[in-house]
N, C-alpha and C positions, 0 to 999 in steps of 0.2 A: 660630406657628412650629413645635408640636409636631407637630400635621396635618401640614407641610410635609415635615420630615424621616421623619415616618412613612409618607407617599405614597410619598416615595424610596424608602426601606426598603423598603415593597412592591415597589416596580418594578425595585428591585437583583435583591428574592430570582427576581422572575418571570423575568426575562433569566439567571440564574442557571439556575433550573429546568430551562429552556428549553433553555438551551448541554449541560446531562446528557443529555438526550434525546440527542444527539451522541456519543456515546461507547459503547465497548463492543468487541468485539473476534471475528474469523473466522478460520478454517484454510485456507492455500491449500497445496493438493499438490503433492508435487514432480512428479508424473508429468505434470499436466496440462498440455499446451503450449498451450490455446487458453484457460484460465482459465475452464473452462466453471461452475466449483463458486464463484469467486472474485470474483464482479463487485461493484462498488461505486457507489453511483446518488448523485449529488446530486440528495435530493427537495423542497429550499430552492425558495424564488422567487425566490433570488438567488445571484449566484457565493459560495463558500464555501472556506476557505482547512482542511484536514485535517491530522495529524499523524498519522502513519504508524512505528509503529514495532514490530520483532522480536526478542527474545533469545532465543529457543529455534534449535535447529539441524534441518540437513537433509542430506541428500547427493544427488552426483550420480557419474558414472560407477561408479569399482571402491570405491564404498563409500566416495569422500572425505567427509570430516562436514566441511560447514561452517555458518557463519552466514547471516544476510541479506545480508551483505554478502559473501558469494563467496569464493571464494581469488583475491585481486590479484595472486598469481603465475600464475594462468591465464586466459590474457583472450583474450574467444571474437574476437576481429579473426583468430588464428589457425585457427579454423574457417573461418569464410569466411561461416557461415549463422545467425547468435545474431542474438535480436531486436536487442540494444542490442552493437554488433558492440566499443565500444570500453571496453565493461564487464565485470567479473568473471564468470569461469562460475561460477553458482552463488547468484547475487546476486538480490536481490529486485527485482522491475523491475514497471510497469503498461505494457499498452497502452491504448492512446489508440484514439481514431476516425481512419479515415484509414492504419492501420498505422503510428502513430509509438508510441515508447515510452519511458519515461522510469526512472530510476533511483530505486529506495525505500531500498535498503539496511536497514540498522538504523536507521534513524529519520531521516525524509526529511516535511517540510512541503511539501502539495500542494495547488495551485488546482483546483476545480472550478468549471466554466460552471454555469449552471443545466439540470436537465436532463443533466447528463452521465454517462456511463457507464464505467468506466475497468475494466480486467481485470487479476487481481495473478497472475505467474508467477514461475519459476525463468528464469533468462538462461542460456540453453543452447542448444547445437546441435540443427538441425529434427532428427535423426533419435536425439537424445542422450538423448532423454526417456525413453525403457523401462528404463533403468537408473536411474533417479533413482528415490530412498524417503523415507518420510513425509513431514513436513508442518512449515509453521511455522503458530505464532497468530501472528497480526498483529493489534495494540492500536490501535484509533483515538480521536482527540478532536477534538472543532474547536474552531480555532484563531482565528479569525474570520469573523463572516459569518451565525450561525447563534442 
């Protein structure tokens, strides 16, 4: 019985081990509109579920400061040209393969294929980007899968 629960014990801590490997955290700038500094790989051999999340700030246009999560009073559908046209200017967003893209905000749990490659920006207008300064850390963990 001792063995028994001590083999567990191992195989807890090793899948434990294993899930840290997972964690750790990167900078995505605001200026960047193709997410050239910001890519995120799932190197799993299997789909993997992330948690994605930001509390430091950023800005965009005349110096507004905001979060990951944008100013909800400014929603780029009004430009006409933001990647995620019906989300916050300002907001933390990924694209995807294909030109789709998805919303991170301040802490957003996210599916990866195996093999996938996803890109973290600012949700802002195509020519909005020379105005936008510094950067956020973005925190990751996996959530399962991993």
């Amino acid at each position: 019985m001792k063995k028994i629960l001590l083999a567990l014990a191992i195989s807890l801590l090793s899948i434990q081990g294993f899930a840290d490997i997972m964690r750790g955290s990167f900078q995505v700038t605001a200026r960047d509109p193709f997410g050239f500094n910001s890519t995120f790989v799932n190197e799993f051999s299997n789909p993997v579920t992330v948690n994605f999340s930001s509390s430091s700030t950023w800005s965009y246009f005349d110096s507004r400061v905001v979060t990951a999560d944008g100013d909800p009073s400014d929603l780029c559908y009004l430009y006409g040209n933001c990647p995620l046209g019906w989300a916050a200017v300002g907001g933390l967003i990924i694209g995807r393969a294909g030109g789709n893209y998805q919303w991170v905000g301040s802490n957003q749990d996210i599916d990866l294929d195996v093999g996938e490659s996803v890109i973290f920006l600012m949700n802002d207008a195509g020519a909005g980007f020379n105005d936008n300064s510094g950067s956020l850390t973005v925190n990751y963990y996996c959530v399962n899968g991993c």
